[in-house]
Backbone as CSV, one residue per row, in Angstrom:
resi,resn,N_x,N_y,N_z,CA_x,CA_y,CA_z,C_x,C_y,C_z
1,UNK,0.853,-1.176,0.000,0.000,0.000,0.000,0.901,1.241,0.000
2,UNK,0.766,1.924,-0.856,1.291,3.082,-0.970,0.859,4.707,0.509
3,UNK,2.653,4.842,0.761,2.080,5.640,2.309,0.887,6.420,2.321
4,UNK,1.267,7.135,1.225,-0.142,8.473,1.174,-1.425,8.033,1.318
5,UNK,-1.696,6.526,0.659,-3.233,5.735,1.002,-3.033,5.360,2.267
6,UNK,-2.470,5.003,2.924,-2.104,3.891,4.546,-2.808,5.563,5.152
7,UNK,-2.183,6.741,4.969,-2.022,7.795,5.908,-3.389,8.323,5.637
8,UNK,-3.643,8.430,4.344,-5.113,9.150,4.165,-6.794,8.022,5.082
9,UNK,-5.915,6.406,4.701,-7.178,5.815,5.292,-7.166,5.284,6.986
10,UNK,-6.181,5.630,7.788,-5.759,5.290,9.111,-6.876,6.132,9.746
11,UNK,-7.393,5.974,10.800,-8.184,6.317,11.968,-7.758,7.605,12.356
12,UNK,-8.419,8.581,12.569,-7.890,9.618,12.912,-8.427,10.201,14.663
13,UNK,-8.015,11.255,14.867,-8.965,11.405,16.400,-8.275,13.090,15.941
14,UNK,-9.560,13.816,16.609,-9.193,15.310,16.691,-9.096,15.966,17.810
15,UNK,-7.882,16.446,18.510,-7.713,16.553,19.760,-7.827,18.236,20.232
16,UNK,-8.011,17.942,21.638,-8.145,19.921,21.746,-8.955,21.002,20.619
17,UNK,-10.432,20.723,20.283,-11.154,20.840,19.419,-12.093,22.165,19.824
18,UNK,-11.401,23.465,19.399,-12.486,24.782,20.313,-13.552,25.041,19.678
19,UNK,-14.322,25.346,20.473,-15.806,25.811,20.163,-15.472,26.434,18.619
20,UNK,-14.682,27.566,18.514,-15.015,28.301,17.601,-14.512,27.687,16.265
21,UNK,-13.403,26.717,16.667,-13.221,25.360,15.335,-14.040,24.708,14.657
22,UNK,-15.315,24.336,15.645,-16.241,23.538,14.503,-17.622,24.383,14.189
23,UNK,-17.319,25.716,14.084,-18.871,26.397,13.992,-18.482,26.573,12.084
24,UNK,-19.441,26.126,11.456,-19.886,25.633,10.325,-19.496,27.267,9.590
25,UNK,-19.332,27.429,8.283,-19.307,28.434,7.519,-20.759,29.192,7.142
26,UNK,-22.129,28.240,6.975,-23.175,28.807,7.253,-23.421,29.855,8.718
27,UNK,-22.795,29.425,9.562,-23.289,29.362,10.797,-22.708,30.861,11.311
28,UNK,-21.255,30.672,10.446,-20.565,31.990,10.909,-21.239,33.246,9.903
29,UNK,-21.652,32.888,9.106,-22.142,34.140,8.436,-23.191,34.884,8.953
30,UNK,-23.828,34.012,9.755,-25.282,34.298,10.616,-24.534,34.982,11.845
31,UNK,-23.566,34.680,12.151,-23.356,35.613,13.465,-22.268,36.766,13.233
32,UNK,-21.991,37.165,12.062,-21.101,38.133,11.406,-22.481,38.928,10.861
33,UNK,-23.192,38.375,10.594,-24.220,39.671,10.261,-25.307,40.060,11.389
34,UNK,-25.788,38.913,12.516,-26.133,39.136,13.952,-25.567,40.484,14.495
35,UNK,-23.846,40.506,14.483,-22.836,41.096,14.932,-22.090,42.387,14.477
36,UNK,-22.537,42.765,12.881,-22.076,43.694,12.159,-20.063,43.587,12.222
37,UNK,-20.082,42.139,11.990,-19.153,41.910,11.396,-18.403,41.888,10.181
38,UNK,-17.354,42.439,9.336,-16.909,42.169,7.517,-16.739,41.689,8.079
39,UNK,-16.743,40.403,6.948,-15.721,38.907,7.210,-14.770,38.837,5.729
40,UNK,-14.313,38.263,5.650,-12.823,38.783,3.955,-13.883,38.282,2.733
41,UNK,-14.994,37.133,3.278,-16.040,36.563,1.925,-17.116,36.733,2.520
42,UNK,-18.193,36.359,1.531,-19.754,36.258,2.324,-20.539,35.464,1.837
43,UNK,-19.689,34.376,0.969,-20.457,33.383,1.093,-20.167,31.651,2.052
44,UNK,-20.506,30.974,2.393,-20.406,29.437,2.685,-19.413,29.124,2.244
45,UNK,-19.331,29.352,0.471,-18.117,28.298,-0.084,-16.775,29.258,-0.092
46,UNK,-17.178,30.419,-0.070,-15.383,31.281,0.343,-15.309,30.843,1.414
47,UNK,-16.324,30.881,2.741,-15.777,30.925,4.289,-15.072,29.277,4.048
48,UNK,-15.579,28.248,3.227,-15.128,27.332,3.676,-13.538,27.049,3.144
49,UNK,-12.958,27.232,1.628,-11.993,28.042,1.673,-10.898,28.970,2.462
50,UNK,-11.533,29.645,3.241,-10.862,30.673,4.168,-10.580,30.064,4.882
51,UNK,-10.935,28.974,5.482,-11.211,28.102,6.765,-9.461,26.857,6.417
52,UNK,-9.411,27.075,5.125,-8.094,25.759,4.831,-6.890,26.655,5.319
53,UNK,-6.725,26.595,6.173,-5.221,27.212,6.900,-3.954,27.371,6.080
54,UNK,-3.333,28.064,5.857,-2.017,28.012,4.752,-0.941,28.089,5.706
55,UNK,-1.067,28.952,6.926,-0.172,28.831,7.943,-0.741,29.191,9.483
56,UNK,0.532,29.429,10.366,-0.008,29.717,11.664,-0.311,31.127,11.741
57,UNK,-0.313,32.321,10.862,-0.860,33.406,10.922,-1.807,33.778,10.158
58,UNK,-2.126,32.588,9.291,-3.597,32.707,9.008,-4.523,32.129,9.737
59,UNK,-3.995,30.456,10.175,-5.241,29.862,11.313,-5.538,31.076,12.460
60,UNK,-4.157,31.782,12.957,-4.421,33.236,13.510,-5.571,33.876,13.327
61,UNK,-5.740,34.357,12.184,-6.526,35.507,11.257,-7.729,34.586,11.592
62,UNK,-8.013,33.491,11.127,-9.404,32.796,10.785,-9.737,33.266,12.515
63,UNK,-8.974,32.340,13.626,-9.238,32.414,14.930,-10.127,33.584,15.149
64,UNK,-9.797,34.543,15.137,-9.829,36.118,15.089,-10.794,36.593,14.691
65,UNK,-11.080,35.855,13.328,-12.128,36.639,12.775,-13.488,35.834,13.278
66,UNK,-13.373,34.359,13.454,-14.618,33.681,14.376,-14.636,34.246,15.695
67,UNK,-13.945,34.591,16.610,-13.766,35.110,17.537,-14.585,36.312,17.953
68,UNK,-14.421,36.986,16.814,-15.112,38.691,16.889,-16.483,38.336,16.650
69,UNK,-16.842,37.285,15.931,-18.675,36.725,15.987,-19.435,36.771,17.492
70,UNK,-18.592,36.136,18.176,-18.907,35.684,19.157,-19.015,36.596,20.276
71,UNK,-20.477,37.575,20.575,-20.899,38.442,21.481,-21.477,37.988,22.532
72,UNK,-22.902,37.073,21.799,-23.951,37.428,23.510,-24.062,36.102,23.396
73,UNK,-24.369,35.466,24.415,-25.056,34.642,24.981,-25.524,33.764,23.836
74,UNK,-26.701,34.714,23.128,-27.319,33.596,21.989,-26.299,33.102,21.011
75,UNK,-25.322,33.878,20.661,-24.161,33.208,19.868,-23.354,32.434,20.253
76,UNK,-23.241,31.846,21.928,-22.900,30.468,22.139,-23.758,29.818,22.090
77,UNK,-25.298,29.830,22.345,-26.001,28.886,22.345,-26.259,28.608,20.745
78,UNK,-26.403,29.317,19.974,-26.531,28.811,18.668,-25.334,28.105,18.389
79,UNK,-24.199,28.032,18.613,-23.682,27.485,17.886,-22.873,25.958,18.648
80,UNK,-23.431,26.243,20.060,-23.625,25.505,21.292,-24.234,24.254,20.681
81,UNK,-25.646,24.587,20.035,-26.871,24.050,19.741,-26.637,22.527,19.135
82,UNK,-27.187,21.469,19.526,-27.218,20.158,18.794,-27.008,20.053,17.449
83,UNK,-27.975,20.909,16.845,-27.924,20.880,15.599,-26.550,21.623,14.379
84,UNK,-26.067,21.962,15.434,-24.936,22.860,14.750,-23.530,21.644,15.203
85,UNK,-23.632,21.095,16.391,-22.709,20.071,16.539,-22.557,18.489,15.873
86,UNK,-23.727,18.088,15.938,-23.633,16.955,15.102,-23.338,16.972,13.539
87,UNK,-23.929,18.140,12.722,-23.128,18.156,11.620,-21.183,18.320,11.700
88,UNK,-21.269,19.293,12.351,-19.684,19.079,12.733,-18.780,17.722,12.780
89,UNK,-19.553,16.889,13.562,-19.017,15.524,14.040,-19.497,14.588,12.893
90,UNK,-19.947,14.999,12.293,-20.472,13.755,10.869,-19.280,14.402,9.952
91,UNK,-18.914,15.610,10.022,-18.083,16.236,9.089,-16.581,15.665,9.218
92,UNK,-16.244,15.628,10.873,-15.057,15.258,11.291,-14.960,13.569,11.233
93,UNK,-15.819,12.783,10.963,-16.178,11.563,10.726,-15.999,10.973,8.832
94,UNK,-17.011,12.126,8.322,-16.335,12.033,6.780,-14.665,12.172,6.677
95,UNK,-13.617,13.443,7.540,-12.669,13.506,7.315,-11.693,12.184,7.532
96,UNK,-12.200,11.052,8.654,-11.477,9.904,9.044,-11.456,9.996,10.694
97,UNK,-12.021,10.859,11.280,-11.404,10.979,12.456,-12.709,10.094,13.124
98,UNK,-11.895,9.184,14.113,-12.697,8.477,14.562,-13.459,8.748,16.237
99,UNK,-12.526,9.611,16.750,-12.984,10.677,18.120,-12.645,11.699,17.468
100,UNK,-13.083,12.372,19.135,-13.389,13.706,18.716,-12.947,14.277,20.086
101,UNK,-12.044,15.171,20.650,-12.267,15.374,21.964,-12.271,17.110,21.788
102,UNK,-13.195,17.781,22.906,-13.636,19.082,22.923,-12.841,19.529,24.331
């Protein structure tokens, strides 16, 4: 088996996993406009894009810019919310990862 297949199909686990890591690109647009936030795109498929890290001062930047979403109360619970987590975890499940720790 060639490494790159062994490595792409091995079990994965995602460790130290922050709130503001798995809030969905739909999800952030709703609380950037909740919030009177710019965000650098405005749609789903840029945020999800934006979201592929190129380095540690962009995962920075992304951090930052989910970060500034995040005001009141209802913007942890929305994104708190069941329904916003289990897609997450089906997502991190499509990627290979077989846990998940928060």
């Amino acid at each position: 088996m060639h490494l790159q297949t062994f490595i792409r199909e091995m079990p994965k686990v995602e460790l130290h996993v922050h709130l503001e890591g798995s809030i969905r690109p739909a999800t952030l647009l709703t609380l950037a406009e909740r919030n009177g936030v710019a965000l650098p795109v405005s749609d789903p498929e840029g945020l999800h894009e934006f979201y592929r890290f190129t380095d540690f001062d962009h995962f920075i930047r992304v951090y930052s810019f989910i970060s500034s979403c995040l005001r009141t109360v209802a913007d942890y619970a929305l994104v708190g919310d069941v329904q916003q987590i289990v897609p997450a975890l089906i997502d991190a499940c499509r990627r290979g990862a077989g846990g998940r720790e928060a």
